[in-house]
N, C-alpha and C positions, 0 to 999 in steps of 0.2 A: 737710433729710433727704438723706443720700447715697443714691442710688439706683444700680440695675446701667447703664444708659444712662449717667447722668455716671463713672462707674468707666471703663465702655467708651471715651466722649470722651479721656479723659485718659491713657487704652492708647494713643489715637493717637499719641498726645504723644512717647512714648518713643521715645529713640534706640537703632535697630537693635541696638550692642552689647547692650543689657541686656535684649531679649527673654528671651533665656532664663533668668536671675537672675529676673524677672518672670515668667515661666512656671513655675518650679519654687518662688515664694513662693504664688502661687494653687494648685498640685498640695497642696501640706503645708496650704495653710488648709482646703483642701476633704476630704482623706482625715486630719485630726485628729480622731481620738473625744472627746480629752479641752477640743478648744476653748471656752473661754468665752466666751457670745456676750454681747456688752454690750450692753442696753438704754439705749437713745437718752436716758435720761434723768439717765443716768451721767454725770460731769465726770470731767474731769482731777484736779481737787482727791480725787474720791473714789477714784480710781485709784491716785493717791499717799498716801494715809490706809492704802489695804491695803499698799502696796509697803513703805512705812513700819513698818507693823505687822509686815509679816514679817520686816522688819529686825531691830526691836526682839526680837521673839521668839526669832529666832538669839543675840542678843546674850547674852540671857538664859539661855541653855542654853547657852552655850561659855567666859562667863565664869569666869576665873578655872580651868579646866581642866587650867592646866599647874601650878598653886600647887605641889602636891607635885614637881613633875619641872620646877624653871624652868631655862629655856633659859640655856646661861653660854656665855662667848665664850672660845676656847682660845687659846693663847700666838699672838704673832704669829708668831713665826720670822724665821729669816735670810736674808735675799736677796742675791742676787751684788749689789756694783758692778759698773754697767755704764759704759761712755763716757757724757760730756754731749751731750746732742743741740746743734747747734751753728743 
């Protein structure tokens, strides 16, 4: 179980530069209304099962989208010769 004391230890850790990169990711964890707090009994695995799923469900509603209006590639055109690079 991560705890605030081992968080704290591992603040020591950090090099000078990135205090405040690290100070303003703690400001937005703490003043987010809409944060998800994960319960410690959550995996990785289940974390990626939702990321997944939101994936999929984008897929599923964009699919095929442009059917009526597909994208076509226009003439190439003429470009100057130039010198050969030597």
């Amino acid at each position: 179980m991560i705890t605030k004391e081992l968080v704290k230890a591992e603040v020591d850790k950090v090099q000078d530069k990135y205090l405040e990169v690290l100070y303003r990711i703690i400001k937005a964890l703490i003043n987010s209304p809409e944060l998800a707090v994960i319960a410690p009994d959550d995996t990785i695995e289940a974390q990626t099962k939702t990321e997944t799923s939101s994936w999929h469900n984008f897929i599923e509603q964009t699919y095929g989208c442009l059917a009526d209006d597909p994208i076509e590639r226009g003439e190439q055109g003429q470009y100057e010769v130039r010198e050969a690079i030597e």
